[in-house]
LUMDONU-889244 format. One record per residue (C-alpha): x, y, z; residue in three letters. Coordinates in nm, 3 decimals. Each point is the difference from the previous one (the first is absolute). Layout:
<pts>
PT       px       py       pz  tikol
PT        X        Y        Z    Ala
...
</pts>
This chain:
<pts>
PT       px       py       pz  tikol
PT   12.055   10.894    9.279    Unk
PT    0.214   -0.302    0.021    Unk
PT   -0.247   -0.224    0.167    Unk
PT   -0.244    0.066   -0.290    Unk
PT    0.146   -0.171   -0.295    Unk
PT    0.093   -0.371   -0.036    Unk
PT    0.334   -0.081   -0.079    Unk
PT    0.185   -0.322   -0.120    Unk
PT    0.345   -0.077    0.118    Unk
PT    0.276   -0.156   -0.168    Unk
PT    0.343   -0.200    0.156    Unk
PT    0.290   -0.141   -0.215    Unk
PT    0.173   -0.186    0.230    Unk
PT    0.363   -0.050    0.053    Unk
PT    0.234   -0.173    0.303    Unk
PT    0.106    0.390    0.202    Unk
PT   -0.264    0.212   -0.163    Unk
PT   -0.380    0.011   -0.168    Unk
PT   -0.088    0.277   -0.219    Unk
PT   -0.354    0.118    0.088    Unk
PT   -0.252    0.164   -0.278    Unk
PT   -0.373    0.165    0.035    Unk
PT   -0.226    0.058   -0.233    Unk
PT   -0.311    0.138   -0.031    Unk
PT   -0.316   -0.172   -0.122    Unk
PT    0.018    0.134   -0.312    Unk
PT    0.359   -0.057   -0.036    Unk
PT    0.166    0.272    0.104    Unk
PT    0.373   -0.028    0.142    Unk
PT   -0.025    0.121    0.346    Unk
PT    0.322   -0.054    0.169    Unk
PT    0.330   -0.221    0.039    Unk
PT    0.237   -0.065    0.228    Unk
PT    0.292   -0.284    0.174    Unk
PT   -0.059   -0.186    0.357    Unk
PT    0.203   -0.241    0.132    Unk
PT   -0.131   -0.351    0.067    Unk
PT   -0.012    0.025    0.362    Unk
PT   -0.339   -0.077    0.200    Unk
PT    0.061    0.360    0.163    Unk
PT   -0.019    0.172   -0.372    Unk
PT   -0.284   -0.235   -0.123    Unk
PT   -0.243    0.197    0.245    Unk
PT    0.171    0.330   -0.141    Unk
PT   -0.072   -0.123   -0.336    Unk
PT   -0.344   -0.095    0.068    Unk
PT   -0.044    0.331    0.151    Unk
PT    0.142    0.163   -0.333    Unk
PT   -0.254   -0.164   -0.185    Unk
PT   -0.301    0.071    0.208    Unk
PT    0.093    0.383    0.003    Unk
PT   -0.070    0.005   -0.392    Unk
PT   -0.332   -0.120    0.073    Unk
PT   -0.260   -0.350    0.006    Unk
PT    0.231   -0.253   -0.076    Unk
PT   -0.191   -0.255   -0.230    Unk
PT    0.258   -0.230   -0.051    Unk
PT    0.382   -0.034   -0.031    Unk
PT    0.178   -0.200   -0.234    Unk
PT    0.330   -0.174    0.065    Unk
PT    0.264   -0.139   -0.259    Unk
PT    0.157   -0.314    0.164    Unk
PT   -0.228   -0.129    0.283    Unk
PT    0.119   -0.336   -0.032    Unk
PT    0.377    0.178    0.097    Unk
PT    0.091    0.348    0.112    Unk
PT   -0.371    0.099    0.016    Unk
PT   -0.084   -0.263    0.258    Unk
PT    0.045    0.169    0.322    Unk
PT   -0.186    0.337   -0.127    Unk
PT   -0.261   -0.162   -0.173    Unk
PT   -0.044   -0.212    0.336    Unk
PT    0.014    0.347    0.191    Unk
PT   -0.242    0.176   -0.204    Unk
PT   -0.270   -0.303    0.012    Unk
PT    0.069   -0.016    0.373    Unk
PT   -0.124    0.422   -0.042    Unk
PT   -0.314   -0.104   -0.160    Unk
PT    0.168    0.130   -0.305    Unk
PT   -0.128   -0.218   -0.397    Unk
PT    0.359   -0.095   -0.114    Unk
PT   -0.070   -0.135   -0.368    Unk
PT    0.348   -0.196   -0.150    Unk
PT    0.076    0.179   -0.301    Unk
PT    0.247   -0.211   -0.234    Unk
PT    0.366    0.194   -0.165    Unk
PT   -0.082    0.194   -0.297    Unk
PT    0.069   -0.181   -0.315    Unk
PT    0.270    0.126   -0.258    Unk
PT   -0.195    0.196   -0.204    Unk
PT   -0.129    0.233    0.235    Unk
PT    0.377    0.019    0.116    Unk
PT    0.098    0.102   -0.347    Unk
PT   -0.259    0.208   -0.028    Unk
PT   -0.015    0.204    0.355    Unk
PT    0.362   -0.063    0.108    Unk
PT    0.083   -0.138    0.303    Unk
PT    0.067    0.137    0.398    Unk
PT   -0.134   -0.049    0.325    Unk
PT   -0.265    0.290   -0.003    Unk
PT   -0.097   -0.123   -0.335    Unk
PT   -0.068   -0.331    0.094    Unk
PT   -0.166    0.057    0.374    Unk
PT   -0.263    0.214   -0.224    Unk
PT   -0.048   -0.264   -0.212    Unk
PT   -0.102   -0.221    0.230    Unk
PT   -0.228    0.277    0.145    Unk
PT   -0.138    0.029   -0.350    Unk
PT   -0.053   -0.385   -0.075    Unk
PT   -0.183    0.002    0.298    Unk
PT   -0.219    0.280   -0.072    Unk
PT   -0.070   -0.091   -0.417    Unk
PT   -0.061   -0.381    0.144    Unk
PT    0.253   -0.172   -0.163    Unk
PT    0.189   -0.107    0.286    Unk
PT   -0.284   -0.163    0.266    Unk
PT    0.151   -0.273    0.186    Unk
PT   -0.011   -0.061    0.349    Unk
PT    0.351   -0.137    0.156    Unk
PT    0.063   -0.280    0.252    Unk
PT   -0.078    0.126    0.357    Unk
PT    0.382   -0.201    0.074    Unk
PT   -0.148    0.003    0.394    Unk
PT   -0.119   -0.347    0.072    Unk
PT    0.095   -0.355    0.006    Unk
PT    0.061   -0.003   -0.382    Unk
PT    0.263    0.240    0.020    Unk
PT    0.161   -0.259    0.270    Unk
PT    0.010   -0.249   -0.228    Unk
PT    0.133    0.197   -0.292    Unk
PT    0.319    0.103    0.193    Unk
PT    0.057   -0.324    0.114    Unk
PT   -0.081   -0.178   -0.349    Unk
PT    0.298    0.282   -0.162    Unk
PT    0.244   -0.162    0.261    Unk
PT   -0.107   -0.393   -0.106    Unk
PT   -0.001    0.062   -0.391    Unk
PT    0.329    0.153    0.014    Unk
PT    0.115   -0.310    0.231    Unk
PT   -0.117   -0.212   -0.230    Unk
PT    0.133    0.137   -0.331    Unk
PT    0.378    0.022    0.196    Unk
PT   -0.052   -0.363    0.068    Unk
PT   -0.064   -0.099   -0.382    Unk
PT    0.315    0.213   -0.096    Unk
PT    0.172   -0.205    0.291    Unk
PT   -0.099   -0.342   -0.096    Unk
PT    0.082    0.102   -0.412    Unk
PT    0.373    0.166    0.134    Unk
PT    0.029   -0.369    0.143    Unk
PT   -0.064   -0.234   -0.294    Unk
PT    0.213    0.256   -0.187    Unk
PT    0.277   -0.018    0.185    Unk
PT   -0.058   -0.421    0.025    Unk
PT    0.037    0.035   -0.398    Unk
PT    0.367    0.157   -0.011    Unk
PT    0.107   -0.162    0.297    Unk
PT    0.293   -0.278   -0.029    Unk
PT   -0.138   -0.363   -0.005    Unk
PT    0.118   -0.096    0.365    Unk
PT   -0.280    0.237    0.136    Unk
PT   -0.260   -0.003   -0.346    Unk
PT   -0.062   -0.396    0.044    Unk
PT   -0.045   -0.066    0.352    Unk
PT   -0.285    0.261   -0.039    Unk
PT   -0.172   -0.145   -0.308    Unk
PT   -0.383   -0.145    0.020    Unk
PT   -0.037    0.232    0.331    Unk
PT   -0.341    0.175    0.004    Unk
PT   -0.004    0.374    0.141    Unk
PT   -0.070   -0.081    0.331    Unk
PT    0.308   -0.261    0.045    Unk
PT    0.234    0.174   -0.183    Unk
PT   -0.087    0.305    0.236    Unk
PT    0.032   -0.180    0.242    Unk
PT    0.328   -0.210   -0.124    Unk
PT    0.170    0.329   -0.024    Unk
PT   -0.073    0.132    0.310    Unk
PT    0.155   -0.248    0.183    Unk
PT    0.345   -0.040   -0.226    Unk
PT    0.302    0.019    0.155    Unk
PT    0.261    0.203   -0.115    Unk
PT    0.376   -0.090   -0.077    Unk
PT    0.299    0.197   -0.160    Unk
PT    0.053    0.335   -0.090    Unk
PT   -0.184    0.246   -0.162    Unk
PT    0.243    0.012   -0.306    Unk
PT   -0.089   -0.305   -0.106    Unk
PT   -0.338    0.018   -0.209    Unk
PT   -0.155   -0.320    0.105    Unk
PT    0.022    0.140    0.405    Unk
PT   -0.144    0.326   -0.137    Unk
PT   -0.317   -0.159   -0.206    Unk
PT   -0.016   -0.214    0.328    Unk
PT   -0.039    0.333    0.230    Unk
PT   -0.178    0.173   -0.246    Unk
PT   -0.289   -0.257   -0.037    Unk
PT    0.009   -0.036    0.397    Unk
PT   -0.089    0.349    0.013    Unk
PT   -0.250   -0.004   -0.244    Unk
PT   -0.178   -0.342    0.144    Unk
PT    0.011    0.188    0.340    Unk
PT   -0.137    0.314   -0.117    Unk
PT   -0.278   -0.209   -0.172    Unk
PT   -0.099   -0.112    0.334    Unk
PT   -0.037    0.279    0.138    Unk
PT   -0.232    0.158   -0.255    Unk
PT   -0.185   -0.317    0.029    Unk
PT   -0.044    0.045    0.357    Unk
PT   -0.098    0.376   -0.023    Unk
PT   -0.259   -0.081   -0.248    Unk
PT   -0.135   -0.296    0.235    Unk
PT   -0.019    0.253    0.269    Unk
PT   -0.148    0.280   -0.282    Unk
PT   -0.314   -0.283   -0.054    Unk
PT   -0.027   -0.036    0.339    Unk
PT   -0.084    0.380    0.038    Unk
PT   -0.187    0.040   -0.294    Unk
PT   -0.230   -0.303   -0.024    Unk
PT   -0.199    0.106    0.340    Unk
PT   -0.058    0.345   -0.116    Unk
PT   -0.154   -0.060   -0.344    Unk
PT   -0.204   -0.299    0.190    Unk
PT   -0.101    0.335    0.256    Unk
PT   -0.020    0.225   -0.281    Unk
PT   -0.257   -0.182   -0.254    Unk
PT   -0.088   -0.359    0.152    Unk
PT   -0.241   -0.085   -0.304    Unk
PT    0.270    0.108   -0.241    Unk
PT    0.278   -0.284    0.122    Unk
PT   -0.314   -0.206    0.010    Unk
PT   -0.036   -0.041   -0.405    Unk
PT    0.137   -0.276   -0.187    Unk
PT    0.347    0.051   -0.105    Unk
PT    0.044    0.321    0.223    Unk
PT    0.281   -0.017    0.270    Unk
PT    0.178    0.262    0.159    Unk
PT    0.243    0.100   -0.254    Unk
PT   -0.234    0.061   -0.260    Unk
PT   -0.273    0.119    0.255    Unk
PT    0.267    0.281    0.146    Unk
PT    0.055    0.132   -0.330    Unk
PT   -0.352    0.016   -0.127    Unk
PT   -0.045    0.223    0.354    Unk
PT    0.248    0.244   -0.065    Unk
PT   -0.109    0.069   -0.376    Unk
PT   -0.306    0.043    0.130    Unk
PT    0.113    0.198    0.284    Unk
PT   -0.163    0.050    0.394    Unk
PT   -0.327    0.167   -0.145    Unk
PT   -0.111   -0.194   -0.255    Unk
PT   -0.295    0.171   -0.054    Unk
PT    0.191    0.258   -0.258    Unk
PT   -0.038   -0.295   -0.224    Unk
PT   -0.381    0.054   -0.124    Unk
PT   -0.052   -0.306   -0.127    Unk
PT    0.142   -0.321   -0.089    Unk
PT    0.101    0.092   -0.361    Unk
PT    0.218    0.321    0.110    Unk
PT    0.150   -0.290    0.225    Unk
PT    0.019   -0.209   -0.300    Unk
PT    0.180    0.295   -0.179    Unk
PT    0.227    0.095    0.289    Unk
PT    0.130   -0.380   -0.022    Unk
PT    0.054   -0.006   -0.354    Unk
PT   -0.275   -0.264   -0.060    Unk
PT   -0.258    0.260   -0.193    Unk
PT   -0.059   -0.201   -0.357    Unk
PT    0.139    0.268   -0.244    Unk
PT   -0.188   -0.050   -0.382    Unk
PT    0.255   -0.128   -0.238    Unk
PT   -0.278    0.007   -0.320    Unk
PT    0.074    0.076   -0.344    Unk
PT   -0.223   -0.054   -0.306    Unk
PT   -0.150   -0.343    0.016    Unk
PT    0.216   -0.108    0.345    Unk
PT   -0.206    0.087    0.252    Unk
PT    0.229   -0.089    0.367    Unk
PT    0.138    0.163    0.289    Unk
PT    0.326   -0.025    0.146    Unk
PT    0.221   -0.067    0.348    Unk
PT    0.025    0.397    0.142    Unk
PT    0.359    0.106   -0.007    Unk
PT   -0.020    0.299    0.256    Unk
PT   -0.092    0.029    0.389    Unk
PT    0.185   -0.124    0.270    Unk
PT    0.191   -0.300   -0.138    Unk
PT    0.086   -0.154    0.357    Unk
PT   -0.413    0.011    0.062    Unk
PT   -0.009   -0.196   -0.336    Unk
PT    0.242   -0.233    0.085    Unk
PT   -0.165   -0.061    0.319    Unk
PT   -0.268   -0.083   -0.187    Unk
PT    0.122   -0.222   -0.298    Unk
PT    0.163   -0.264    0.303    Unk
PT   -0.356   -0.029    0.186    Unk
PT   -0.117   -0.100   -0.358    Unk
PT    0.318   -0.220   -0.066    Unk
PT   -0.126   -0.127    0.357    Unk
PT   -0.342   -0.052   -0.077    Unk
PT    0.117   -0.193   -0.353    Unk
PT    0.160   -0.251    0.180    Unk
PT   -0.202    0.000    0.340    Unk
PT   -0.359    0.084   -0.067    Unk
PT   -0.288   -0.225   -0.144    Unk
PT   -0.229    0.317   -0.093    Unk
PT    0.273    0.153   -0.175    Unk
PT    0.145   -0.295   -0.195    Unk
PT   -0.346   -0.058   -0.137    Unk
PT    0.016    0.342   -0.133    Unk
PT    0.324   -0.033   -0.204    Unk
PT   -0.129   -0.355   -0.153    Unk
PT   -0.276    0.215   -0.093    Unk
PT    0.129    0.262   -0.167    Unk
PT    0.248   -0.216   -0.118    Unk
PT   -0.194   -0.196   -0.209    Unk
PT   -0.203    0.315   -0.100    Unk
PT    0.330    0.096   -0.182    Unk
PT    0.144    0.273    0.186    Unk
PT    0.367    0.011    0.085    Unk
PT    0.141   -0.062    0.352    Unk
PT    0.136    0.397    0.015    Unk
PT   -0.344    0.100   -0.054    Unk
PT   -0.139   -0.223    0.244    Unk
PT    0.248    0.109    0.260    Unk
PT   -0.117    0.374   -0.115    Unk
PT   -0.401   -0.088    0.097    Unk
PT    0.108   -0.199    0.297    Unk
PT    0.235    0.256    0.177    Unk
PT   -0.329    0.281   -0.102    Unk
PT   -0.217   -0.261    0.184    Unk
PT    0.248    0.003    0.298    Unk
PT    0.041    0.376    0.063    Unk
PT   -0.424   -0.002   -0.012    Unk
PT    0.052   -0.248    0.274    Unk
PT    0.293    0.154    0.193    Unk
PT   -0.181    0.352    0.016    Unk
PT   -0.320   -0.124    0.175    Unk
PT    0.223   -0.149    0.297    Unk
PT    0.155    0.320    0.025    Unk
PT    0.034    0.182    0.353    Unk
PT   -0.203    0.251    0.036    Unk
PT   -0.174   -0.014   -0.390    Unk
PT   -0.364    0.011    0.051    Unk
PT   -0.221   -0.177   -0.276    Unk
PT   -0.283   -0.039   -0.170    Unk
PT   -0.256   -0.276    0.097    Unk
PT    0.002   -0.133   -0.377    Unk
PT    0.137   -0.350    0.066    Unk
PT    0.313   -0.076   -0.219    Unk
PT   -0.028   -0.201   -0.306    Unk
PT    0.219   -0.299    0.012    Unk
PT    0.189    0.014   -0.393    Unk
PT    0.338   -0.196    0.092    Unk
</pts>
């Protein structure tokens, strides 16, 4: 009978339809089959699987993407949804490549082990703050392409409108521009660099403004969201926000601070080789996490007594200021992960090494 064996279920994800895979839990290929991502076919889906049997587990390609909603449905169903990662080449080469294929891989990753993450719950505050962070970055990257389009246009303009702008900083040519009058006719290229640069000055304002109004939303819910985070040196909202979302709304799928250390890219990776014996800066993990956490050290360089002591230290022990920077931003993601919502820890008081 089907309610007799345990099963494992497999989803490759895609925007209209998931292919759906069971196997057995020895292995066996089961059955697979197309639903639409609708909320009404998710139960009818769920349903599917369950008639095969126990369901241990499901994995899902792509919770971070198309597999967010159905790996949120399924958790909400008491169902274990385990992230399993895209097959690499080689087993692409190897076992070719479709949607059944690659729904019963996942089923089988699960079930041999190798895939055994848990994905971000994306159904708290965290996930507030990452949809509201993707609108400020891409505010702020549109303003530095702005403010560049300006002083490249001030370049090739004709001298009658290059040197009444010269020694301006940002903010006063902005707002110079702005509030230019216009005269002649758009044939003529010294009334068209004139408009153009208006434009641009006004268009830099109001990114400005939408990122000012961005902080203002963001900055109270990483305060609500981790208070003792925001409260470390060198730690603001920016940086805070970010460390949040790479850690996601249930930190606790991080099992200890160095798979936090290795999700942020801050893992010391050996670098030895016959009598060198060193490690290196880790190249991999999530590289906005990293960054988040190379400017609280930059911060903590310039800002923070403890920390400055450390690099004179080390500094006069011989090491290099990249390898400092390495053991510093290790020290801070030790740091960051015990002020972590919702991360329970050990009593063991935490050495202080920076």
């Amino acid at each position: 009978m089907a309610d007799e064996i345990a099963v494992v279920g497999g989803i490759d994800t895609h925007t209209d339809l998931h292919q759906a895979a069971v196997i057995d839990s020895i292995g066996r290929h089961l059955a697979t089959e197309q639903f639409e991502t609708t909320p009404e076919v998710y139960q009818r889906l769920l349903d599917w699987l369950r008639s095969h049997g126990e369901v241990l587990a499901v994995g899902v390609e792509g919770t971070g993407a198309y597999g967010a909603e159905i790996a949120r449905f399924l958790t909400a169903n008491e169902v274990t949804v385990v992230e399993v990662d895209r097959p690499d080449r080689k087993a692409r080469r190897e076992n070719g490549k479709s949607d059944p294929i690659d729904a019963y891989g996942a089923a089988t990753a699960v079930l041999s082990g190798r895939a055994g993450g848990t994905p971000k719950a994306r159904n708290g505050i965290v996930e507030a703050i990452r949809a509201l962070r993707v609108v400020r970055k891409s505010a702020v990257k549109a303003r530095t392409q702005t403010i560049n389009q300006i002083r490249t246009l001030i370049v090739t303009a004709p001298s009658t409108v290059r040197d009444k702008l010269r020694g301006l900083s940002a903010r006063e040519l902005v707002d110079t521009l702005a509030c230019s009058r216009l005269t002649g006719e758009l044939d003529d290229p010294t009334c068209a660099v004139k408009t153009a640069l208006r434009r641009l000055a006004r268009r830099y304002q109001q990114l400005d403004e939408e990122i000012k109004d961005a902080d203002k939303e963001i900055g109270p819910l990483v305060t609500q969201a981790a208070p003792r985070l925001v409260a470390l040196p060198g730690v603001g909202p920016e940086t805070g926000g970010q460390l949040l979302t790479s850690a996601g709304d249930n930190s606790d799928r991080l099992r200890s601070e160095a798979s936090f250390a290795h999700l942020c890219g801050a893992a010391p990776v050996p670098a030895s080789s016959g009598r060198t014996n060193r490690h290196r800066l880790n190249r991999g993990g999530d590289r906005a996490a990293n960054n988040a956490l190379h400017t609280i050290v930059l911060v903590r360089m310039k800002y923070d007594q403890r920390t400055q002591e450390y690099v004179a230290r080390r500094t006069a022990e011989g090491m290099v200021k990249k390898d400092i920077v390495r053991c510093l931003k290790r020290f801070v993601a030790r740091e960051i992960y015990r002020h972590l919502p919702h991360v329970t820890h050990a009593t063991k008081p935490l050495q202080q090494t920076a």
